[in-house]
N, C-alpha and C positions, 0 to 999 in steps of 0.2 A: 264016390264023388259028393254027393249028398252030405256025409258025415266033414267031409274035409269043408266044404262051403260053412256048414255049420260053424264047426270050430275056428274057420275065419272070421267069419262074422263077430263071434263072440270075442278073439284074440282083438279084435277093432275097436271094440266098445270098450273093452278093460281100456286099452292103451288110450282111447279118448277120455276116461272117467280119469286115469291117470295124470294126461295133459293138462285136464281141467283141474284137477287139486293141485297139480302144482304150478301151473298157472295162478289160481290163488293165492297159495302160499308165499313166490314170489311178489305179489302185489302187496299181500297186506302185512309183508315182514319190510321189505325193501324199497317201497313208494310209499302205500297209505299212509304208513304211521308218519310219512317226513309231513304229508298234503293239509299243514295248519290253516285253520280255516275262523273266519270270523263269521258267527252270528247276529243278526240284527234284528231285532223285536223295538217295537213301538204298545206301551200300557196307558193307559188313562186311568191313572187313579189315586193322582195328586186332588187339593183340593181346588176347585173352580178359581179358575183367576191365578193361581199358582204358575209362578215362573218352570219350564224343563229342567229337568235333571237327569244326567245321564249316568248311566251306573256299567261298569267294566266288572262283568263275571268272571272269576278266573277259579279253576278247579284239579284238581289232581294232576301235578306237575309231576309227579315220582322223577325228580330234579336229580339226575346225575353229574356230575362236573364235567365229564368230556361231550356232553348234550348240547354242544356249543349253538347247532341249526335252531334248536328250543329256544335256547335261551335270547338270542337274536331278534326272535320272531314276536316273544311276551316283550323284549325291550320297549320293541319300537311299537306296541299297542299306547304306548305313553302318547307317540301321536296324534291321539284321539283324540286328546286332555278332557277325559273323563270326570265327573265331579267326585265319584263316589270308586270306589274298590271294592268290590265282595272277593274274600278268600275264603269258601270253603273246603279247603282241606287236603291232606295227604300231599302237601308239599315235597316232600323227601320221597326221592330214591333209593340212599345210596347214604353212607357213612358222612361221606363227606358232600353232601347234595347242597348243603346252605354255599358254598362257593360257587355252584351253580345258581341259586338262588337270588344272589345278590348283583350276579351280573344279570339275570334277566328283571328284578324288581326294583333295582336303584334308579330307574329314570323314573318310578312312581312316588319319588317322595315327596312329593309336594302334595301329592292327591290324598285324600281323606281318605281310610280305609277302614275296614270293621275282617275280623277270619277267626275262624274257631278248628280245630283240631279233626284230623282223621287218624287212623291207628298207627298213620304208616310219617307221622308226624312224632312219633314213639318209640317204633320199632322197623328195623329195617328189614327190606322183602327177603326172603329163602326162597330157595328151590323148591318147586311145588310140582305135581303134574297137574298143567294145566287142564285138562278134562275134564276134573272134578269142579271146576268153577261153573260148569252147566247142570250138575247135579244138586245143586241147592248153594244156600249164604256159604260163602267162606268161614271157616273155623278160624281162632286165633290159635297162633304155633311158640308155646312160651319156650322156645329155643331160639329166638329171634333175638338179631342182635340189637340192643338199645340205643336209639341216639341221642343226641345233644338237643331235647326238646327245649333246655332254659334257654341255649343259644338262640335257638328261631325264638322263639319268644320275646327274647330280646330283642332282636332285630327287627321284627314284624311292628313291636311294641314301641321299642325309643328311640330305632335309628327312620323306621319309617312312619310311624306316628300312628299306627293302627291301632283299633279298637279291640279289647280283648273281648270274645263273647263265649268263652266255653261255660257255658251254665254260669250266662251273665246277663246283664244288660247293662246298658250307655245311652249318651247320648252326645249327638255331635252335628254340628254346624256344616251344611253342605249347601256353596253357592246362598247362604243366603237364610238357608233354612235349617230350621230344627227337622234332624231325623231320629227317633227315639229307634235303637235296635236290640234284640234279642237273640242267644242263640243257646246252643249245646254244645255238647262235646259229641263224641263221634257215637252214635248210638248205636252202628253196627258191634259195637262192643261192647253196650249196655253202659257205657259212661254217661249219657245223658241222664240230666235232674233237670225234668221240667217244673217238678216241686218243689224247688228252687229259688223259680223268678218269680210268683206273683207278688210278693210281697216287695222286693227291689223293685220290681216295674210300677206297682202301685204308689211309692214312694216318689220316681222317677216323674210319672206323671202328677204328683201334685208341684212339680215346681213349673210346669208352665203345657202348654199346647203343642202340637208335634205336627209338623205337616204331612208328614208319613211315617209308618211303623211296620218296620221290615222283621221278618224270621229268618233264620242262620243257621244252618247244620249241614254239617256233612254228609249223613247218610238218608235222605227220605222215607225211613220210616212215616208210618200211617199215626201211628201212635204222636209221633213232634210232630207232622202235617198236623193233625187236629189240635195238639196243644196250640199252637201258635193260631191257628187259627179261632181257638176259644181267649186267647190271650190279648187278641185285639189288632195279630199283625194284618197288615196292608198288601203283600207280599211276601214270599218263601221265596228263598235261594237253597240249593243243594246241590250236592255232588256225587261222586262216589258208586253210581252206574257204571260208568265210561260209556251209557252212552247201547248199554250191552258188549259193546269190545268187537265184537264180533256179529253183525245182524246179516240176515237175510234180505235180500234187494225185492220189495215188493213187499215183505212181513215184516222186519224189522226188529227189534231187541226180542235174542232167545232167553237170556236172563236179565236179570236184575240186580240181584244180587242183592237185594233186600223184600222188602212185600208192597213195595208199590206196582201198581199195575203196568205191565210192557209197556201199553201204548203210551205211557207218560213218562218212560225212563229217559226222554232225554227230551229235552227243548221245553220249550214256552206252551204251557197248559194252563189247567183252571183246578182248583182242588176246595171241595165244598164241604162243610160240617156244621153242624148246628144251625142252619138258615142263614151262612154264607159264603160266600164263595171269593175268592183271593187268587189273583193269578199266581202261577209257583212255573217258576225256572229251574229244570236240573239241566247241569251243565255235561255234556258227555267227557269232560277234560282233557287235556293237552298231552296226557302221557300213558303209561304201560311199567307194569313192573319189567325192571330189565330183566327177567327170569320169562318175560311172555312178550317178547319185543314183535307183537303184531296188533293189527288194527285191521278189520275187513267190513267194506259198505259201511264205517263209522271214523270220519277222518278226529284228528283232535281238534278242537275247538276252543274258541273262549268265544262269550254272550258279549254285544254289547245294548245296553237296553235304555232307550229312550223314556222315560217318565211324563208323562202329561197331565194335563188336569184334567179331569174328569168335563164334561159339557154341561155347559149352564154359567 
């Protein structure tokens, strides 16, 4: 009798430990990933007296064309009428992901924008086991099929009027004001040249005053965190966490997927070097390679982030 209660007992818990995975699994393959969510932060670190400026974060889209719920949901963020655009990166899904793309970013064209490149703005996702994404950075797979990066380019570039920042700078008129920007190219790939900009930004800034000076990149490496922040930006936007993809409820992001620290893989933080400090937004993004179509305790998102003046 003894032995049989036992083995009951245990036969209980299996089948609860069971219920409970795929209770999850249902949730964050077949709900989470749809539960788009808008983020709202408020900065102070315009200059005193300086008019608001609102800035729409938007981040790893991995934009399939039959995405159509996605693509609905970034439309009507145009709602907002945001002053400003950040696109950090990995727009692309899918071969043909810009058909998706343009039904969800064509009601942005009137808004100011600035986006810089992620890898998967390059090359398109494979099949991977996803497990190994908690074992450290993702490798690159040069069996990966190529996309039509001149097309997004294009269109990013002269149908919606956005700012190029892959191991670039600009500058552009927002509501009013001069934003000087800065960004990289995806450095989860080691495409970033922050050795690059000083000499263009120094350039840049002898033709007039900036009322803010923002950083751009795709992946939050530590390494473009400090450049940018030695480089004189105001603010960091990044992407390319998700957020962790998958967190624990109470701990929160298990990876990273680059070397910035868990606790600031996703939302509105502070990142400090050299004797200053710059608030820095990573975005958890909007999507999931369609090879790993789940999201758990990490719904997709897009920032929307208020700018203020500073007090005084």
């Amino acid at each position: 009798m003894p032995v049989t209660r036992a083995r009951t007992t245990a036969l209980t818990a299996l089948a609860a430990v069971g219920a409970v995975g795929v209770g999850a699994a249902v949730w964050g393959i077949g709900i989470e990933r749809y539960l788009f969510t808008l983020r709202t932060h408020e900065v102070k670190v315009l200059p005193a007296g300086s008019p608001r400026l609102t800035v729409l974060h938007l981040s790893d889209a991995h934009m399939a064309p039959w995405q159509r719920r996605k693509q609905r949901w970034i439309a009507a963020l145009a709602e907002l009428k945001p002053d400003l655009v950040v696109n950090t990166g990995d727009n692309m899904g899918h071969v043909d992901g810009l058909t998706g793309l343009r039904s969800a970013f064509d009601p942005l064209r009137s808004v100011p924008g600035v986006f810089v490149h992620g890898s998967n703005d390059h090359a398109a996702p494979s099949p991977r086991n996803p497990l190994r994404y908690f074992t450290g950075p993702s490798k690159s797979h040069t069996t990966a099929e190529p996309l039509d990066t001149g097309a997004l380019d294009s269109y990013f570039r002269d149908e919606l009027g956005w700012l190029d920042l892959n191991n670039g700078v600009g500058s552009l008129v927002v509501s009013g004001q001069r934003v000087d920007a800065l960004g990289v190219s995806d450095a989860h790939r080691h495409w970033d040249r922050l050795e690059a900009l000083p000499g263009p930004l120094e350039r840049l800034r002898a033709t007039g005053d900036a009322a803010l000076t923002i950083g751009v990149s795709h992946a939050p490496y530590r390494r473009v965190l400090d450049g940018f922040v030695d480089l004189g930006a105001d603010a960091i936007f990044a992407g390319h966490t998700h957020g962790g993809q998958v967190r624990l409820p109470g701990y929160g992001a298990l990876v990273a997927n680059c070397d910035i620290p868990l606790d600031q893989a996703r939302g509105l933080s502070e990142w400090s070097h050299g004797g200053r400090t710059v608030p820095l937004n990573v975005s958890a993004g909007l999507g999931h390679s369609i090879y790993a179509p789940v999201r758990f305790a990490c719904r997709p998102e897009a920032s929307f982030i208020t700018l203020l003046p500073v007090d005084g």
